[in-house]
C-alpha positions in Angstrom: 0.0 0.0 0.0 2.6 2.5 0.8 4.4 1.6 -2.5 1.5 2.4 -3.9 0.7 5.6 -2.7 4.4 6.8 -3.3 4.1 5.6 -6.9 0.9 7.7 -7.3 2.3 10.5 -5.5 5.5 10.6 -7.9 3.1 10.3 -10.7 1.1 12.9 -9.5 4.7 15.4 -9.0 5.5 14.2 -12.8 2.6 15.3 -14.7 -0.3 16.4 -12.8 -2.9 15.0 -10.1 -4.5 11.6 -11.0 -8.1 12.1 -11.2 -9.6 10.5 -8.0 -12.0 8.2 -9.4 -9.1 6.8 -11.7 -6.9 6.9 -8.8 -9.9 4.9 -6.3 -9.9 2.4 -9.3 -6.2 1.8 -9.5 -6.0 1.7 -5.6 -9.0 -1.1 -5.6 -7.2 -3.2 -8.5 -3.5 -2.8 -7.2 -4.8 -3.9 -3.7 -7.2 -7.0 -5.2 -4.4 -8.8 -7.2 -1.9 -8.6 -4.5 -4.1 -10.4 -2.5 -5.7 -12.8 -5.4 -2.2 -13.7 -6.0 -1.6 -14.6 -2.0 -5.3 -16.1 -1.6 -5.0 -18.5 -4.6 -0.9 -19.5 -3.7 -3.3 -20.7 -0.4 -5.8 -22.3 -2.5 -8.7 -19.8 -1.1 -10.9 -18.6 -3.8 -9.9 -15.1 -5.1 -13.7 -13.4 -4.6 -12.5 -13.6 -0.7 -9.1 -11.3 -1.7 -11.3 -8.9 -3.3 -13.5 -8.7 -0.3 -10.9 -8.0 2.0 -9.3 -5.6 -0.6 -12.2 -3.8 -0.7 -12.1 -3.6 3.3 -8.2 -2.8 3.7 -8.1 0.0 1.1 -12.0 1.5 2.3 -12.5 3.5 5.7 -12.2 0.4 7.8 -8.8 -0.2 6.8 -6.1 2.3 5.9 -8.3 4.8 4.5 -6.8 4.7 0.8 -10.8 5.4 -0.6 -12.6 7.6 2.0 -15.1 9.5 -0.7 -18.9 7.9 -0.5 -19.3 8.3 -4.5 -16.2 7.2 -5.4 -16.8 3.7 -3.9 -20.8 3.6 -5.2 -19.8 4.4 -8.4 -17.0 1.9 -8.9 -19.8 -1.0 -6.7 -22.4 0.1 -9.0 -20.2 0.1 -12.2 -19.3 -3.5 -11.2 -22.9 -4.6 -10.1 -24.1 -3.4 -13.8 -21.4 -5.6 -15.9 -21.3 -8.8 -13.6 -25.3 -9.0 -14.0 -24.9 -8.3 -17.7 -22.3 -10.4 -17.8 -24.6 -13.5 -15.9 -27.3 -12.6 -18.2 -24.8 -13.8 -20.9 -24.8 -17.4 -19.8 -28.4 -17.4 -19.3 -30.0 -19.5 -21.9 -33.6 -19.9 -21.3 -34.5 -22.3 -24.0 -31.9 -25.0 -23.5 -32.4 -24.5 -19.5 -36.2 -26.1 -20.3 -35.0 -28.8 -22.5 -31.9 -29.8 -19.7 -34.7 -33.1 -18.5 -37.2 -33.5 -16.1 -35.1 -34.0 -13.0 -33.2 -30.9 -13.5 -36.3 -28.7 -14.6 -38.6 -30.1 -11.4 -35.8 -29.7 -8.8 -34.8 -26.2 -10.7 -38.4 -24.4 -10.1 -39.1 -26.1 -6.5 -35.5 -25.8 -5.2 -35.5 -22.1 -4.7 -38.5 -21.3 -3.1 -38.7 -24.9 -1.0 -35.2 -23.2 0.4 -36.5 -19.6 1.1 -39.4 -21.3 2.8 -37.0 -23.2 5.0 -35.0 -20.3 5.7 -37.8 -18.4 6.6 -39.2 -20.5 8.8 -36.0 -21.4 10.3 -35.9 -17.5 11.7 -39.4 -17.5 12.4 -39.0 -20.4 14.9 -35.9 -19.2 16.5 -37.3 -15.4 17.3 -40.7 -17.2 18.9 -38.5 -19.5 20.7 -36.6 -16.7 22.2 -33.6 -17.9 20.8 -32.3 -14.2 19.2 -33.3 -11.3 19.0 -31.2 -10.5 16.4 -33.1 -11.2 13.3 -36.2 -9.0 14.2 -36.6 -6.7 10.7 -39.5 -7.0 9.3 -37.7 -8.4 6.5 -35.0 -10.6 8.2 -36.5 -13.7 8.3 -37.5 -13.7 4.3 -34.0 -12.2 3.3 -32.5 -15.2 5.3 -34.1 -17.6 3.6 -33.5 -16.0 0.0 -29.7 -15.8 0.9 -29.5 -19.8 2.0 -31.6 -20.5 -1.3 -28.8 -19.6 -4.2 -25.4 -21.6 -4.8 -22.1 -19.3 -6.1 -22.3 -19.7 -10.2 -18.6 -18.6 -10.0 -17.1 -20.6 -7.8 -18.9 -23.8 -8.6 -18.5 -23.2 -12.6 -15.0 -22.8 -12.1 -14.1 -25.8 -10.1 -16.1 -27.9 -12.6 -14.3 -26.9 -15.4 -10.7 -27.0 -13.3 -11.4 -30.5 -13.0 -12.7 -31.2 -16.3 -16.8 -32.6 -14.8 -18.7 -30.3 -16.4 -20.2 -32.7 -18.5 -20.3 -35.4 -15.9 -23.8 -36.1 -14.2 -22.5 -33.6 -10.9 -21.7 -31.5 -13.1 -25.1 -31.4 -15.2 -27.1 -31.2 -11.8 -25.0 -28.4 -10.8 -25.1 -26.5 -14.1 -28.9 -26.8 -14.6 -29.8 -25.7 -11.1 -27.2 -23.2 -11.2 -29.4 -21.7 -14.1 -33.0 -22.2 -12.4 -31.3 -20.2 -9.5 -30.2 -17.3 -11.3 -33.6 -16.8 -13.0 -35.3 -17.5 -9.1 -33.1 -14.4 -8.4 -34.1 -12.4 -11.2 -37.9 -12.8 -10.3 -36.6 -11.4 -6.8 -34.6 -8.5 -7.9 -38.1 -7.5 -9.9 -39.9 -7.5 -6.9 -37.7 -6.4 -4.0 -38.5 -3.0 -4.4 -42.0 -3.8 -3.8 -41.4 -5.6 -0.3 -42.4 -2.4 1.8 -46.0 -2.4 0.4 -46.6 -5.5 -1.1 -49.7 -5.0 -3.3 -50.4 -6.8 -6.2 -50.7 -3.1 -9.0 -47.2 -2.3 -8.5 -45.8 -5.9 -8.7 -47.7 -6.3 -11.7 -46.3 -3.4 -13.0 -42.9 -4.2 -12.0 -43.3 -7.4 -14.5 -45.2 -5.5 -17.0 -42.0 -3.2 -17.1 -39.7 -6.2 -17.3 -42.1 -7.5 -20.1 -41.4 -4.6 -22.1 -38.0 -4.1 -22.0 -37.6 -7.8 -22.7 -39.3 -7.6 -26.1 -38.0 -4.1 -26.3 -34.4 -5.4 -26.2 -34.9 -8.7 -28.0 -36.5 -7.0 -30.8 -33.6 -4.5 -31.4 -31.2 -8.0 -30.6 -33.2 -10.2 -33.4 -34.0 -7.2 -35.8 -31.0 -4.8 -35.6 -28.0 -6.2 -33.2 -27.6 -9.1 -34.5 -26.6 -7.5 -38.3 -24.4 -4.9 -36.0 -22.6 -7.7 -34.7 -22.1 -9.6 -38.3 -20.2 -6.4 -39.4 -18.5 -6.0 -36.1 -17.5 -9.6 -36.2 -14.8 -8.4 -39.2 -12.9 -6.4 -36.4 -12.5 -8.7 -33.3 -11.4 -6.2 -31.3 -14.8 -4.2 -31.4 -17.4 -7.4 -30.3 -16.3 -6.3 -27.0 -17.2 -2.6 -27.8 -20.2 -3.0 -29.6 -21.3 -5.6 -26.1 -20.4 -2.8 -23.5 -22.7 -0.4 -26.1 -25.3 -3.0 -26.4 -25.5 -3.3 -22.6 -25.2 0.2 -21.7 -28.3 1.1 -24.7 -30.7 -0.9 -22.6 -29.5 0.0 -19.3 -30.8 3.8 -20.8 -33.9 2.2 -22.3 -34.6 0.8 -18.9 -34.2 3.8 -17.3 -36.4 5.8 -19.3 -39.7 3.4 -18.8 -38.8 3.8 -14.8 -39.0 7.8 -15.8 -42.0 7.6 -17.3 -43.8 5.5 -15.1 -43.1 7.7 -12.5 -44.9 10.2 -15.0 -47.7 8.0 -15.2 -48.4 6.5 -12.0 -48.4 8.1 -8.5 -46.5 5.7 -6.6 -42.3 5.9 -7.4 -40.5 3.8 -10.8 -43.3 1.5 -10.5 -42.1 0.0 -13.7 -39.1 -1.1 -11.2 -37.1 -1.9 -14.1 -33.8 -0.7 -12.5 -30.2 -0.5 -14.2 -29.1 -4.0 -12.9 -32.3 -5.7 -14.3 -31.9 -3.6 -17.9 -28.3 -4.8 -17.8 -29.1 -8.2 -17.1 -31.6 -8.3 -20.2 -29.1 -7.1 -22.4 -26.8 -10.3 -21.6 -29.9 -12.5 -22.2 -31.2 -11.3 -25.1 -27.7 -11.1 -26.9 -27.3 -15.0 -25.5 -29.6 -16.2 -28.1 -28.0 -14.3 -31.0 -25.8 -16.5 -33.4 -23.2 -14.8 -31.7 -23.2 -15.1 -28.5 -20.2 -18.1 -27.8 -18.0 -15.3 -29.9 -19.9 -12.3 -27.9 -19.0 -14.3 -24.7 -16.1 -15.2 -25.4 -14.5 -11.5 -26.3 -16.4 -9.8 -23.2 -15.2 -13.1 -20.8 -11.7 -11.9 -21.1 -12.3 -8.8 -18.8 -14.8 -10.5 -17.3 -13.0 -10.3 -13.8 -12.2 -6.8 -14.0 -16.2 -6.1 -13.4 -16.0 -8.9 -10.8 -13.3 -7.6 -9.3 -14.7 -4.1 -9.3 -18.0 -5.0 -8.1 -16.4 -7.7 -5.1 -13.8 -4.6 -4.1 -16.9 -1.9 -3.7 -18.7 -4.6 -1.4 -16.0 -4.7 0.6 -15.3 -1.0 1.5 -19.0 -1.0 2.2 -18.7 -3.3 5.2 -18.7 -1.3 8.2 -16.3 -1.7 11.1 -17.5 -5.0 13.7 -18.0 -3.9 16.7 -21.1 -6.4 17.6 -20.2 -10.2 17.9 -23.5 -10.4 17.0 -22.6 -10.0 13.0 -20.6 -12.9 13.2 -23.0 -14.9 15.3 -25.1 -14.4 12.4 -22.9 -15.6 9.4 -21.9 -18.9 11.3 -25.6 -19.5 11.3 -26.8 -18.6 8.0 -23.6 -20.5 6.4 -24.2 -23.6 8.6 -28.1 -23.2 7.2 -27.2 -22.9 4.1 -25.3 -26.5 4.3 -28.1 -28.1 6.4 -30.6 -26.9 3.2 -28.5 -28.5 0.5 -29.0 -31.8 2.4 -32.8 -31.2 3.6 -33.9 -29.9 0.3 -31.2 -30.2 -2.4 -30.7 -34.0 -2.0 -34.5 -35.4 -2.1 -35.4 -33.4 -4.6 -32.6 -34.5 -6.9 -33.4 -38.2 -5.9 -37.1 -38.4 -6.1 -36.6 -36.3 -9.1 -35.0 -39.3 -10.5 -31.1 -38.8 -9.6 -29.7 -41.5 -8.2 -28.2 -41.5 -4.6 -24.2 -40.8 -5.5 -24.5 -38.1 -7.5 -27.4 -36.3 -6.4 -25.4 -36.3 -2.8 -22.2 -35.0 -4.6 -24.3 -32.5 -7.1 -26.1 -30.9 -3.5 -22.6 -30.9 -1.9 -20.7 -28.8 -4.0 -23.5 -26.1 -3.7 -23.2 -25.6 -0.6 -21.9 -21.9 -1.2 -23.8 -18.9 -0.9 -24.7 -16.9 -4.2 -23.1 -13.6 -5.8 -26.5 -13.2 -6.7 -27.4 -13.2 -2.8 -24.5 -10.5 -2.3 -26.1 -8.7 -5.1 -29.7 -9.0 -3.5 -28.0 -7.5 -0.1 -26.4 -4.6 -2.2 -30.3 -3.4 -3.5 -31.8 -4.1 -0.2 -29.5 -2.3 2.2 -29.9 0.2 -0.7 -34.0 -0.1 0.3 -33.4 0.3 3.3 -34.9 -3.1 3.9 -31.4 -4.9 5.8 -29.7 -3.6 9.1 -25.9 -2.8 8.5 -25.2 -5.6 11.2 -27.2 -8.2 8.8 -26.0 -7.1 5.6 -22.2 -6.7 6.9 -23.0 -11.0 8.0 -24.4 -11.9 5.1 -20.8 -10.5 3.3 -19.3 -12.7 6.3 -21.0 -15.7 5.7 -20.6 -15.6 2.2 -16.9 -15.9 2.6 -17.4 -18.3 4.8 -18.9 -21.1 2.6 -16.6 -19.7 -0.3 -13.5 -21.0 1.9 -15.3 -23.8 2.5 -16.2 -24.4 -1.3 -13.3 -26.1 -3.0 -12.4 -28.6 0.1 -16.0 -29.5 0.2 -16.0 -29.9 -3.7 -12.4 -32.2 -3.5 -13.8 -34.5 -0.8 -17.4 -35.2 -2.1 -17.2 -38.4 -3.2 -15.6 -39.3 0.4 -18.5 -37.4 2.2 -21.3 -39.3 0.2 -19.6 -42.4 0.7 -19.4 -41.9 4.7 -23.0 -41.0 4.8 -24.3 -43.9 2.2 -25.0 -46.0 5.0 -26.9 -43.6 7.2 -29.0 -42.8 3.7 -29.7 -46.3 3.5 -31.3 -46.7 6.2 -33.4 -43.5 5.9 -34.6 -44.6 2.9 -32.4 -43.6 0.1 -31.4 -46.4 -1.5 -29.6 -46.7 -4.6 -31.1 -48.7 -7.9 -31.0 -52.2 -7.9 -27.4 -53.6 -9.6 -29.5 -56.2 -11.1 -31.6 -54.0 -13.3 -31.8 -55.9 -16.1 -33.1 -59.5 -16.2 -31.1 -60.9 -19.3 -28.2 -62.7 -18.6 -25.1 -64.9 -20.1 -22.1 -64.4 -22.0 -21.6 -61.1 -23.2 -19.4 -60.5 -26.0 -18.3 -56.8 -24.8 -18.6 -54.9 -20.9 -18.2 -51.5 -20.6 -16.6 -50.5 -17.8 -18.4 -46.7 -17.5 -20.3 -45.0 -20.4 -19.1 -41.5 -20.7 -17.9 -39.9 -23.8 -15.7 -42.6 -25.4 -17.9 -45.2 -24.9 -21.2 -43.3 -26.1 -19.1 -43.3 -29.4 -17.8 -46.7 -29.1 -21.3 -48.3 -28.8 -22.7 -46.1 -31.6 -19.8 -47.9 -34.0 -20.9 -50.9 -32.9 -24.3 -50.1 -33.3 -23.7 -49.1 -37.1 -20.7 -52.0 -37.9 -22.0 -54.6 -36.0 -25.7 -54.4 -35.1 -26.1 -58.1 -34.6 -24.0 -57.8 -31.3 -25.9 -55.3 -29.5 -27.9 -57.7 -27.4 -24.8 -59.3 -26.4 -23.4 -56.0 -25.2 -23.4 -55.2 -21.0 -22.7 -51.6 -20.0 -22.2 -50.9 -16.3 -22.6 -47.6 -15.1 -23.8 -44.9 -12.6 -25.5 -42.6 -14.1 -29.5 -44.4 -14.2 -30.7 -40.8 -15.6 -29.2 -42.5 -19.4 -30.3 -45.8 -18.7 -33.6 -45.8 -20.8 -31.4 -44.2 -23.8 -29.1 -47.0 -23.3 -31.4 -49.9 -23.5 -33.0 -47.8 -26.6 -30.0 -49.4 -28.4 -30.9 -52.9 -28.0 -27.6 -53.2 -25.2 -28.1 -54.6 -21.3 -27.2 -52.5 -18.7 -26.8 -52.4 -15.0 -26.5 -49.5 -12.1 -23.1 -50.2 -10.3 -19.8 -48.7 -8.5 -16.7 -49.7 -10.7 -14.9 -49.1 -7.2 -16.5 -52.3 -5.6 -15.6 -55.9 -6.5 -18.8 -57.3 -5.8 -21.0 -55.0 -7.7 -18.9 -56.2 -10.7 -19.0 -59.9 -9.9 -22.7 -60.0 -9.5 -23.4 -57.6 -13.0 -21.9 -60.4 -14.8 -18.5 -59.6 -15.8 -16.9 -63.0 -15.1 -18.8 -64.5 -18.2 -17.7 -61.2 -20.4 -15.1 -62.2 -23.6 -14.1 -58.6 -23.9 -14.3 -55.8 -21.0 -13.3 -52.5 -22.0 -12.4 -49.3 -19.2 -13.0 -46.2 -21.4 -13.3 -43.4 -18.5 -10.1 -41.6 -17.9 -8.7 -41.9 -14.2 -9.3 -38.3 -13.4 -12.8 -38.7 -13.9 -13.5 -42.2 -12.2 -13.9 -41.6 -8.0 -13.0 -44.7 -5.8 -11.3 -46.4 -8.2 -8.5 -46.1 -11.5 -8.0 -48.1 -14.6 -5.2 -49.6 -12.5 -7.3 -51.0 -10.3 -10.0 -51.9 -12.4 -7.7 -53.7 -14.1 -6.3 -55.7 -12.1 -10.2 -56.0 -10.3 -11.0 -57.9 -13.6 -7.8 -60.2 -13.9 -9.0 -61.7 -10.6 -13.1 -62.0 -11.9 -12.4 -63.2 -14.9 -8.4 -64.4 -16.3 -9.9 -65.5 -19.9 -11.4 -61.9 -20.7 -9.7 -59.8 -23.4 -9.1 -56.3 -21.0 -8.5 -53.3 -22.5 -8.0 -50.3 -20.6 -6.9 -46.6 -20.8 -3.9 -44.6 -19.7 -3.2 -40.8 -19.3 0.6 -41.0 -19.4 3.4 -43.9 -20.4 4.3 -44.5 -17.2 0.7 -45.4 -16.2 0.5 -47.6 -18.9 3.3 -50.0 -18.1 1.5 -50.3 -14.9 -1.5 -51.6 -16.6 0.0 -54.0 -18.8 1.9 -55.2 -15.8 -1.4 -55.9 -14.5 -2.6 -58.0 -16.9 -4.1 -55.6 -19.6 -4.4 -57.0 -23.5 -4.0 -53.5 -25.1 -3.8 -49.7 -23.2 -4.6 -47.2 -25.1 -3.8 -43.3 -24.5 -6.4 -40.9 -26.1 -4.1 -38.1 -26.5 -1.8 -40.5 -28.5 -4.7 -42.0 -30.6 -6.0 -38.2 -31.7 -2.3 -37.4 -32.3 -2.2 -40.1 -34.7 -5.1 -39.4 -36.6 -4.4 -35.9 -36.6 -0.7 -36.5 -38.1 -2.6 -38.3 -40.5 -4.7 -35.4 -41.7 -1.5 -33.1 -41.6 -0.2 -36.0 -43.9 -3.1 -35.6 -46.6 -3.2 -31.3 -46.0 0.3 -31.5 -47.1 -0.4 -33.5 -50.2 -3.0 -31.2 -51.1 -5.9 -34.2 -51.1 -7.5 -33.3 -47.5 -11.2 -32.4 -49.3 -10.7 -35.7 -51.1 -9.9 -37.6 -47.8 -12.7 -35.6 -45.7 -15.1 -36.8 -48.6 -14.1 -40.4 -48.2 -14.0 -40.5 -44.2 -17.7 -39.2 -44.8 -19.2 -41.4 -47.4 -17.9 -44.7 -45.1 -18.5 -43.1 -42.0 -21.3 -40.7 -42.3 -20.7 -36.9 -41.0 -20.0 -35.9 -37.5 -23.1 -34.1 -37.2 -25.5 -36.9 -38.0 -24.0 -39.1 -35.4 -27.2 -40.0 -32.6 -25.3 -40.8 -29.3 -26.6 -40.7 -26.1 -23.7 -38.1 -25.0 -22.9 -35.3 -27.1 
């Protein structure tokens, strides 16, 4: 900080006085990637060292940002282009079409959990138990705080560790989505929470209405041929975005204006500059261009976050009531007890199975951004203490440190607790889900990407072997697109023995491990190999490896062929650099396709 300030000041000598919103910005971003860079050295998610940036360099710490507007502007500049930012991922149409289990839990999740929360306070202030939580709005705020999971932090970790597409990671994903649009329907009637009557809510939607078809008219009719001839300079997509966003945040602005013209009661159109910004990312996420619109904007993506994360924190005032902690440890310890009480058995009796419906509920047990930004409009409203909306900022840190050891250890937690589900009645499908048995000609070990594309070649070179075909997996939500194909197959855990030995495998001619160790839990191709050697010794194994040195293992163990994927896309690959060089790549591309069909007529059951 002090080599800061000495920098600035030299600067300042040299050629003038920095202007001191500039200078509050460079202050906020100096002081949040110090920190980022300590807080992720120490594995602690960097949305933490922004936090306590914001706190260090506000009035609480050393009093680097002082000036009230200074720090609302650069919160609110951040709080505009995060939500524009989330309405970029939203993607309403595909969110209805992600299956029944995810759209079910997705619309009773949220306000199952707000419920909960709610009645959670309720029960403690009648008992006696605190007379902290005594705003009139305390008890529902609680419970809309414990009711959203962090799209940031649990997005991230997915895609770290490569799961995105793995059922976890699905769950997570789809009710990541139905969360965000939960909060959306909130942030359009928060401001009507002080006089809850039904003409101003309805006007508040009718507002959103508009500027929806407003804004995706403009998007389909005029944007969309902006962004063809912006497309030709790459550099401006990210320009033409920030003017796209900023356009409807005016738009929006002017229907508050003139409902206030209109009606007596204040902005009853409610439409707001975070909700106008967050239509803007959702409309322009159903343009042609959005994965090239998202892509450009995502690269300064954390600069808003970072912004927005920084002006939270200098808005924390300083703790002098124990009380403000009290409260954090409790709503972060509810908001783990609700992914357990109302996560989990809607994700199982929505049709998940018992593993991964326990891991999915798991790694959401973070508060929301979304909830942060919820806090921000209602301490704006007037409707949150300081003392609640400085624990809410608490506790939100609090389950973000807890995120990524809670997402490492999942499968460890679930299996722990299997037992105790068991007996409460969650039980997992039967491994003997299919009656057929015999000889099987081929056992999949796992059906995840390579073997969806495996058992469509089989299905279109060799038909006539389908029914001879056992797959063994845990994912039951692609069961009945499985057994579509003619194949047999059976829930089980590649990880235990028994589960294998009773699905058949010891009468298999050909077993085949196609998931790649970082994605199998309890269990590697090492094992599984040498699992199989001991089950059955006249089975053809064939296995996977990530590296050479993990493929000696396996053949040491006993496997017939190991096969790295990286090495067999390198191959093929060479190949094609083979027939590019020779200048016949069009006439190879036309012969791959008339044997093999195009890529984009292929029907698996994972894309």
């Amino acid at each position: 900080m002090i080599l800061w300030v000495g920098l600035t000041g030299n600067a300042a000598a040299a050629g003038g006085e920095l202007p001191p919103l500039v200078y509050d910005i460079g202050v906020s971003l100096f002081a949040a990637s110090i920190l980022a860079i300590l807080f992720v050295k120490i594995k602690i998610p960097s949305i933490a060292a922004f936090l306590l940036a914001g706190i260090l360099v506000g009035p609480v710490g050393f009093g680097l940002i002082t000036e009230p507007d200074n720090i609302d502007t650069i919160a609110e500049l951040g709080f505009l282009l995060l939500l524009f930012m989330i309405g970029l991922e939203i993607d309403i149409r595909k969110t209805f079409k992600s299956g029944r289990m995810i759209v079910i839990s997705g619309i009773l999740q949220y306000p199952l959990s707000v419920l909960f929360g709610f009645a959670f306070v309720k029960l403690l202030v009648w008992g006696g138990l605190t007379v902290t939580l005594t705003g009139p709005f305390d008890a529902l705020y609680f419970g809309i705080f414990i009711a959203g999971s962090s799209t940031l932090l649990v997005i991230n970790l997915f895609q770290q560790n490569y799961e995105l597409d793995t059922e976890p990671g699905r769950i997570a994903l789809g009710i990541l989505v139905f969360q965000d649009i939960w909060a959306i329907i909130v942030i359009v009637i928060q401001p009507n929470f002080q006089s809850p009557e039904v003409l101003p809510i309805f006007i508040s939607i009718a507002g959103i209405i508009v500027l929806s078809a407003i804004s995706y008219g403009l998007a389909k009719h005029l944007v969309v041929h902006a962004f063809r001839w912006l497309s030709k300079e790459p550099q401006l997509v990210f320009v033409g975005a920030i003017g796209w966003c900023f356009s409807i945040v005016f738009i929006g602005s002017s229907l508050d204006y003139l409902g206030s013209m209109v009606f007596d009661f204040p902005t009853p159109l409610s439409v707001g500059s975070g909700m106008s910004a967050l239509i803007a990312g959702m409309t322009i996420a159903t343009l042609p261009y959005s994965r090239e619109i998202v892509g450009k904007v995502g690269v300064v993506r954390d600069f808003f976050i970072i912004l927005f994360f920084v002006g939270l924190g200098m808005s924390i005032p300083p703790v002098t009531d124990f009380s403000v902690i009290k409260i954090a440890v409790v709503l972060a310890f509810i908001a783990l007890l609700t992914r357990q009480l109302i996560f989990f058995p809607l994700f199982y009796f929505t049709g998940g199975d018992q593993r991964h419906s326990q891991v999915a509920s798991i790694r959401l047990a973070q508060i929301s951004e979304f909830g942060l930004v919820i806090a921000y409009l209602g301490a704006q409203k007037g409707h949150l203490s300081v003392e609640f909306s400085s624990a809410i900022i608490f506790a939100f840190v609090i389950t973000a440190l807890l995120t990524q050891p809670l997402y490492r250890h999942a499968y460890k937690i679930h299996a722990r607790m299997a037992p105790w589900l068991q007996r409460l009645g969650f039980r997992e499908p039967s491994a003997q889900g299919d009656e057929r048995e015999g000889t099987y000609d081929i056992v999949l070990l796992g059906f995840h990407r390579v073997a969806s594309s495996l058992l469509h070649e089989i299905a279109i070179n060799r038909p006539e072997i389908l029914p001879r075909v056992l797959v063994i997996d845990f994912n039951v939500q692609l069961h009945p697109a499985i057994r579509k194909t003619g194949v047999t197959v059976r829930y089980g855990d590649l990880s235990n023995e028994e589960t294998l030995l009773h699905a058949g495998i010891s009468n298999a001619k050909i077993i085949i491990a196609t998931i790649p160790d970082d994605i199998l839990r309890g269990t590697s191709n090492l094992k599984l190999v040498q699992t199989v050697k001991r089950l059955n010794t006249e089975a053809i194994v064939i296995a996977n490896a990530e590296n050479p040195a993990t493929a000696r293992e396996i053949y040491s163990s006993g496997a017939d062929y190991v096969y790295m994927g990286r090495v067999s896309t390198a191959r093929a690959l060479d190949e094609l650099v083979g027939q590019a060089l020779e200048g016949a790549l069009q006439d190879f591309r036309k012969e791959q396709e008339e044997v093999h069909g195009h890529h984009h007529d292929r029907k698996e059951i994972l894309s």
